[in-house]
MIDO-748368 format. One record per residue: residue number from 1; residue in three letters; x, z, y of N, C-alpha, C in turn. Coordinates in steps of 0.05 Angstrom, whole numbers, plus 5000, padded with zeros to 4 digits. Layout:
N
[NUM, 'ALA', [X, Z, Y], [X, Z, Y], [X, Z, Y]]
...
This chain:
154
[1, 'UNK', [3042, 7657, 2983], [3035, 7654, 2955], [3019, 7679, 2947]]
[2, 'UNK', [3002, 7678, 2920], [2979, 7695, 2918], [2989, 7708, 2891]]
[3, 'UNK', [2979, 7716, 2877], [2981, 7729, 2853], [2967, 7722, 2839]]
[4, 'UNK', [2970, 7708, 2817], [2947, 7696, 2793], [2952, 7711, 2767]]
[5, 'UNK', [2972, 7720, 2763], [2976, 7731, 2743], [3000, 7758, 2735]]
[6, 'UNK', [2996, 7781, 2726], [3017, 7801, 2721], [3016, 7803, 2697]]
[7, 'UNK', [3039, 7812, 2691], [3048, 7816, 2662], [3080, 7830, 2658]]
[8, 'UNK', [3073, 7833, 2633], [3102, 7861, 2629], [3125, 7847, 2612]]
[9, 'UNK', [3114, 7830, 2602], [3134, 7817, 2595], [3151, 7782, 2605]]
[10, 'UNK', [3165, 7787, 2616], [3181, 7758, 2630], [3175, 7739, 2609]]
[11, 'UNK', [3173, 7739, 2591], [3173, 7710, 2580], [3138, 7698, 2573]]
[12, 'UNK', [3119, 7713, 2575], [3091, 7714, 2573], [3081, 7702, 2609]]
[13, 'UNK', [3103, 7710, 2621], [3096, 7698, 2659], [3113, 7675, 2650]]
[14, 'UNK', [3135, 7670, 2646], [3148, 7641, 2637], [3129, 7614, 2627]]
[15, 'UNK', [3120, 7629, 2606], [3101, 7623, 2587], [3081, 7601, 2612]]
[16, 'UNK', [3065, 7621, 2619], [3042, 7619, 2639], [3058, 7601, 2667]]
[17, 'UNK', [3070, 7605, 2672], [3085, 7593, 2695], [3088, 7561, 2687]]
[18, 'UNK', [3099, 7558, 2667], [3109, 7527, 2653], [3084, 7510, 2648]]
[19, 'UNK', [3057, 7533, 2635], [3035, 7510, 2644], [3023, 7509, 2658]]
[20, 'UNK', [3024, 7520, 2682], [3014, 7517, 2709], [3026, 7485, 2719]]
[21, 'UNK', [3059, 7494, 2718], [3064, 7474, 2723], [3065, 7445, 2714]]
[22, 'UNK', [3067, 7442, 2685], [3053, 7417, 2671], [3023, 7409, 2679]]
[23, 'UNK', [3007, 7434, 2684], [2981, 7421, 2707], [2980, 7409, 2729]]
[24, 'UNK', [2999, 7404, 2738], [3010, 7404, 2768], [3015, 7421, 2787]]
[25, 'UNK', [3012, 7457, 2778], [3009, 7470, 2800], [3036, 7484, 2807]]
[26, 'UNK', [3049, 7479, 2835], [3069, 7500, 2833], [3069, 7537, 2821]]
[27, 'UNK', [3082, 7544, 2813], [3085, 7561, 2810], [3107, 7578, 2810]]
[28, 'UNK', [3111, 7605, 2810], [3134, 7620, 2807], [3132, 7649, 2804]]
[29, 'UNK', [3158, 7649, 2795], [3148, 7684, 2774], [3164, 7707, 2797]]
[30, 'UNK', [3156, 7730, 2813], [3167, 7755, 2820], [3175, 7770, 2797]]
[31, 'UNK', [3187, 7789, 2795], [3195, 7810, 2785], [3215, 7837, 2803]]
[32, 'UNK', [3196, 7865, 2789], [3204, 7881, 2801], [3223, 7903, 2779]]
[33, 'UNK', [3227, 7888, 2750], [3225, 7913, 2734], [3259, 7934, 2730]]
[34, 'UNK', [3278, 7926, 2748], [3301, 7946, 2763], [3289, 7965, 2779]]
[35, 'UNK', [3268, 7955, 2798], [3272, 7980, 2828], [3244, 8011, 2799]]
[36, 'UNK', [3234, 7999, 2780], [3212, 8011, 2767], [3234, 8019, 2748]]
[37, 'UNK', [3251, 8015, 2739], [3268, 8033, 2719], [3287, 8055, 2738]]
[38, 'UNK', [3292, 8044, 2765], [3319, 8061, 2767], [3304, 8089, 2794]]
[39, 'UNK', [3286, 8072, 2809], [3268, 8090, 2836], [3249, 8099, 2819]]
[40, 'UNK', [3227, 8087, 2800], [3203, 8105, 2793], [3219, 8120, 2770]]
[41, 'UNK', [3232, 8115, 2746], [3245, 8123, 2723], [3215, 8120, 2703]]
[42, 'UNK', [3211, 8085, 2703], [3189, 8084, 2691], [3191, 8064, 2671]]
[43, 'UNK', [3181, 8057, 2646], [3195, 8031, 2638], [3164, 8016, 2652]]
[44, 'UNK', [3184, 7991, 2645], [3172, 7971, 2675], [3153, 7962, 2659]]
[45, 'UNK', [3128, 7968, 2678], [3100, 7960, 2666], [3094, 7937, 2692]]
[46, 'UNK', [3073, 7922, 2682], [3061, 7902, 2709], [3076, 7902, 2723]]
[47, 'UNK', [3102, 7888, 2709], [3127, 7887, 2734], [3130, 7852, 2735]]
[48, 'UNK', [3117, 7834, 2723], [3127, 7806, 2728], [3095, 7792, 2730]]
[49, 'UNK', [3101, 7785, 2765], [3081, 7766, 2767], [3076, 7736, 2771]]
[50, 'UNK', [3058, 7722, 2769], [3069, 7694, 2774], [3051, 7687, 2796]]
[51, 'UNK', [3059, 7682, 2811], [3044, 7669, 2842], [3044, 7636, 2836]]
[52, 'UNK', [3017, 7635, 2859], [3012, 7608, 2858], [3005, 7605, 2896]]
[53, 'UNK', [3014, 7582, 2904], [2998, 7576, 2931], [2977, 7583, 2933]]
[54, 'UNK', [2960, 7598, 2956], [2930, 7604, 2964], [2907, 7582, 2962]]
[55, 'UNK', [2927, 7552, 2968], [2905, 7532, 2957], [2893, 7522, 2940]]
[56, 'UNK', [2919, 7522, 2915], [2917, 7522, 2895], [2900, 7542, 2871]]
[57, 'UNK', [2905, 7566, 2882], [2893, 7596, 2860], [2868, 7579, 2856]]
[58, 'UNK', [2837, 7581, 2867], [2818, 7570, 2846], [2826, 7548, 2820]]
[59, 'UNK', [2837, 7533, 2824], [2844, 7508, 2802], [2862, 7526, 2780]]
[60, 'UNK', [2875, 7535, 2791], [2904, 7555, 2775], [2887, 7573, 2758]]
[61, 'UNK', [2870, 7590, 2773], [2849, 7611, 2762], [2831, 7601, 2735]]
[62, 'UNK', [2820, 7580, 2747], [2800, 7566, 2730], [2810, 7560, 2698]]
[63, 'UNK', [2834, 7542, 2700], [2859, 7538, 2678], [2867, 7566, 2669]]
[64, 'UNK', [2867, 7577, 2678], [2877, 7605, 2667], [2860, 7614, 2650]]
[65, 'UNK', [2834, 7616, 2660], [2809, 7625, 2644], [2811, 7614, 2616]]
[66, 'UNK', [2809, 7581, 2623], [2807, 7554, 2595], [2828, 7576, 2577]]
[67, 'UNK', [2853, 7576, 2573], [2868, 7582, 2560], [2872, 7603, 2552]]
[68, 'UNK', [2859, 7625, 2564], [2858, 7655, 2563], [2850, 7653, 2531]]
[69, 'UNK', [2832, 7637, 2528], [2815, 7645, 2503], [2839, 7641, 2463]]
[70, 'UNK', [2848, 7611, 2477], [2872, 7605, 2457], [2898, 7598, 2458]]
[71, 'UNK', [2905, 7617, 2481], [2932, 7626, 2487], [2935, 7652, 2490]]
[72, 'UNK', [2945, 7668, 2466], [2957, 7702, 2465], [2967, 7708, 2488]]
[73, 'UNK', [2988, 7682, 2490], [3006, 7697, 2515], [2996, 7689, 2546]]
[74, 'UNK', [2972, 7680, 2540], [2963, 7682, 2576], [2942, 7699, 2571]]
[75, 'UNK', [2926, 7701, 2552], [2919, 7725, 2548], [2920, 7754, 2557]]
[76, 'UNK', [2952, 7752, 2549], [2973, 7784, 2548], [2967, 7795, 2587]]
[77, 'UNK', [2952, 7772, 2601], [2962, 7785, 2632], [2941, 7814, 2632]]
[78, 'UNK', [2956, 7825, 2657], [2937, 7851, 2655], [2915, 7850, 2680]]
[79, 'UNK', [2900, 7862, 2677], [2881, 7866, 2689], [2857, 7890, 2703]]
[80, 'UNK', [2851, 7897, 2722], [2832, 7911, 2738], [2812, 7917, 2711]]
[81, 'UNK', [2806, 7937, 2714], [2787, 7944, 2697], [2757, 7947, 2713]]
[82, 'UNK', [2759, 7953, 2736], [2747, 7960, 2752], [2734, 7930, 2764]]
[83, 'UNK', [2748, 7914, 2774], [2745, 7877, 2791], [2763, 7863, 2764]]
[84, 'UNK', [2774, 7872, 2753], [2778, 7846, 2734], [2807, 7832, 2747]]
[85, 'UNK', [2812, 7841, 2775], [2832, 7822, 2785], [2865, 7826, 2776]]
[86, 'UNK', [2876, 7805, 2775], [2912, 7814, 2764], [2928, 7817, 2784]]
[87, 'UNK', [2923, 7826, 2801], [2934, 7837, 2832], [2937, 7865, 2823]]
[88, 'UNK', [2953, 7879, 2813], [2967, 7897, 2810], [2987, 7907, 2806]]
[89, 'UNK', [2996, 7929, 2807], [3016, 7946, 2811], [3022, 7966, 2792]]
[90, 'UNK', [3050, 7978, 2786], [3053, 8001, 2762], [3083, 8013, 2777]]
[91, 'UNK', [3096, 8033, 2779], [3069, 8049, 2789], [3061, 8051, 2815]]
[92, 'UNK', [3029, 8067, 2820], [3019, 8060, 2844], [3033, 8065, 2871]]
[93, 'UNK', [3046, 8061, 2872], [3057, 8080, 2899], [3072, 8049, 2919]]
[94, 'UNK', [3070, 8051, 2934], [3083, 8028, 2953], [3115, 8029, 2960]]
[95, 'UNK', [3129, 8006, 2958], [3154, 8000, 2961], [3170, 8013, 2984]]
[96, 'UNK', [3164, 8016, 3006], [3169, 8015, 3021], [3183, 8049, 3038]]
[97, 'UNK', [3207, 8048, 3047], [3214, 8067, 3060], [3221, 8093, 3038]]
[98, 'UNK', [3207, 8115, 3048], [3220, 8137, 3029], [3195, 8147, 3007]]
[99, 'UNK', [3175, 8134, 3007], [3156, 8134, 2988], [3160, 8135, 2967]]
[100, 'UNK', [3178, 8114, 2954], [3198, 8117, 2922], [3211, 8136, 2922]]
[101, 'UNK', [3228, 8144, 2934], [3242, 8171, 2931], [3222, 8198, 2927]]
[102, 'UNK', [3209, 8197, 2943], [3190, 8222, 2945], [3174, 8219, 2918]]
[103, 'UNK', [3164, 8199, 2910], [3148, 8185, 2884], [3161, 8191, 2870]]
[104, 'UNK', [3186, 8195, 2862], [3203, 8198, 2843], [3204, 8216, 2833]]
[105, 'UNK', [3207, 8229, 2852], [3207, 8275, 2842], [3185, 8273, 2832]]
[106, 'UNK', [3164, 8274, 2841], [3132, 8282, 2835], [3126, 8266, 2805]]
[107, 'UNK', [3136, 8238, 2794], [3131, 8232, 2771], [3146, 8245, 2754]]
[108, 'UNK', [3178, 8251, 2762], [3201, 8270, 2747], [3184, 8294, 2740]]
[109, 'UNK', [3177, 8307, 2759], [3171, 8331, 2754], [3139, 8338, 2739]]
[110, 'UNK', [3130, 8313, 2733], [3102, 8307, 2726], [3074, 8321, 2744]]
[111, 'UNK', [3087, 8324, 2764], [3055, 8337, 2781], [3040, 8308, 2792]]
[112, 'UNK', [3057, 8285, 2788], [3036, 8257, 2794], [3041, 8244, 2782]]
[113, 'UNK', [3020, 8228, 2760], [3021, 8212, 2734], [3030, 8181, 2754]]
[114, 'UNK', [3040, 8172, 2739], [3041, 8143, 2736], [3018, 8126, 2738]]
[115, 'UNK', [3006, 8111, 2753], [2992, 8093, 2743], [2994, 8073, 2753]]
[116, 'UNK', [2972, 8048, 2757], [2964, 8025, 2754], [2947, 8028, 2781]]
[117, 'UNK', [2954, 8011, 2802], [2938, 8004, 2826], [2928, 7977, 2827]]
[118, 'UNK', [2902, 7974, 2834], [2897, 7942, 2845], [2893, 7940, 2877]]
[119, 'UNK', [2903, 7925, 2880], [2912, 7909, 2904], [2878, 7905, 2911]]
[120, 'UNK', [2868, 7888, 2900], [2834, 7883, 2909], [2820, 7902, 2910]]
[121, 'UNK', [2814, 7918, 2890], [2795, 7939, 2894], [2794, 7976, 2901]]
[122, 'UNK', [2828, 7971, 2897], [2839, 7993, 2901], [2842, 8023, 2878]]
[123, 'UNK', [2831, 8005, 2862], [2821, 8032, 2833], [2850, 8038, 2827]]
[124, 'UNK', [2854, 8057, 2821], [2880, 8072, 2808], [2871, 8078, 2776]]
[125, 'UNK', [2887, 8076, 2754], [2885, 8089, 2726], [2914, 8080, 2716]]
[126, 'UNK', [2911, 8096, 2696], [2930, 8099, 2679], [2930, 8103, 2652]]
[127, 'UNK', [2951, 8097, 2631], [2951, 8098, 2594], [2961, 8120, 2595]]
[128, 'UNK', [2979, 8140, 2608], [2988, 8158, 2602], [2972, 8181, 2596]]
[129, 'UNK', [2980, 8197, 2575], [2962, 8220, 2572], [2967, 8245, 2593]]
[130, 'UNK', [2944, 8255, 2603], [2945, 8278, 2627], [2954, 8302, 2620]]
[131, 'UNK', [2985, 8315, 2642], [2988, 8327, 2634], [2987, 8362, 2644]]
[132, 'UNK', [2998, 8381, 2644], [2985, 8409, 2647], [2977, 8405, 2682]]
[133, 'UNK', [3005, 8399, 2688], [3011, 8406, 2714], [2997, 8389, 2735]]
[134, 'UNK', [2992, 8356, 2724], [2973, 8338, 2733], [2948, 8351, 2740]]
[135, 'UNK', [2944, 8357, 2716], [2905, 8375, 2714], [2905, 8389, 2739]]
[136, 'UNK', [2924, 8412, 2736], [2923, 8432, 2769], [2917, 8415, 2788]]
[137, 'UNK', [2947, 8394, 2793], [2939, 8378, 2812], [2906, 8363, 2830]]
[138, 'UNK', [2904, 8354, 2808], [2873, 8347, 2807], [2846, 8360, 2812]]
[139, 'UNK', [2853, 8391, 2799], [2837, 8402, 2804], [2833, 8411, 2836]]
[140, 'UNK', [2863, 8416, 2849], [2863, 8417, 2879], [2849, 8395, 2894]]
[141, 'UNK', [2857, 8371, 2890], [2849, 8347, 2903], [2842, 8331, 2885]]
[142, 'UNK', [2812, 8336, 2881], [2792, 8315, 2855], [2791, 8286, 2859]]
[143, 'UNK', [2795, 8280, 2891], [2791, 8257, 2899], [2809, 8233, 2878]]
[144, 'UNK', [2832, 8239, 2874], [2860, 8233, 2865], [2866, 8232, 2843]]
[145, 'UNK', [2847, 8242, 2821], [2845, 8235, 2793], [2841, 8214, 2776]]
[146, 'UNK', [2864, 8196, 2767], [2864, 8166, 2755], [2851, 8177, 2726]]
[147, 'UNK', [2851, 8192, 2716], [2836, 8200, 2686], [2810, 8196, 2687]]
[148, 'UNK', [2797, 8203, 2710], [2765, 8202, 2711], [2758, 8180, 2705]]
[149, 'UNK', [2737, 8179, 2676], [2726, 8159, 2660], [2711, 8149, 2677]]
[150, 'UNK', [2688, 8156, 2694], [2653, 8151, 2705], [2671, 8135, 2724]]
[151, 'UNK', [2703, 8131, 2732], [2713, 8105, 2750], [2714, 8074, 2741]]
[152, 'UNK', [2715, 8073, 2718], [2712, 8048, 2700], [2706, 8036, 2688]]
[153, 'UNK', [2692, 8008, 2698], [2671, 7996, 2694], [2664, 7998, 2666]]
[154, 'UNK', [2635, 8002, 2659], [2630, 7997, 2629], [2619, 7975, 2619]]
């Protein structure tokens, strides 16, 4: 299954899920927003997604669009700023092994902001405002800076 849609709130993927499925398309909702409150200590952003079969996503996609315009709540999905795609992540850091733990100090201690990863294009950003110790960070390793404006698309 693929990812057609993220969103922060479960009942906005419900929402979206129910008319997928009145279109005919299977669908079904992930959620991550426990392992993002208790491993990142984040409130759970882009934590509920709704997958669709790989054969399906163009038709699913398409419908999504139609309704984007006069439906709020399919609307509400989030999105790449960069590709536009809802294949993302909050926060960026990958599940796996001792990465959350280690991710955890560094957001606790604020030397690594929080952000927003896409899966497709790989852009990192974030809402959070930057803070002292981030800046340093950054300034060490520029590469690694989700604040930099000239990254997103205008």
């Amino acid at each position: 299954m693929v990812t057609i849609a993220t969103f922060n709130e479960q009942s906005k993927a419900k929402h979206l899920r129910d008319r997928l499925q009145q279109a005919g398309i299977g669908a079904e909702i992930i959620g991550d927003s426990h392992l993002q409150r208790v491993a990142f200590m984040a409130k759970p952003q882009a934590n509920v997604k709704v997958k669709v079969e790989e054969n399906d996503f163009d038709k699913a996609h398409q419908l999504m669009r139609e309704w984007e315009a006069s439906d709020p709540d399919v609307g509400a999905a989030l999105r790449c700023p960069q590709c536009d795609s809802s294949n993302i992540e909050y926060p960026q850091m990958t599940r796996k092994f001792l990465t959350p733990a280690i991710a955890s100090v560094l957001f606790a201690m604020k030397i690594f902001p929080k952000g927003f990863y896409c899966h497709n294009c790989h852009f990192t950003w974030t809402t959070e405002p930057e803070g002292q110790i981030s800046r340093l960070w950054h300034m060490i390793f520029p590469g690694t800076n989700p604040y930099r404006e000239d990254n997103v698309k205008g």
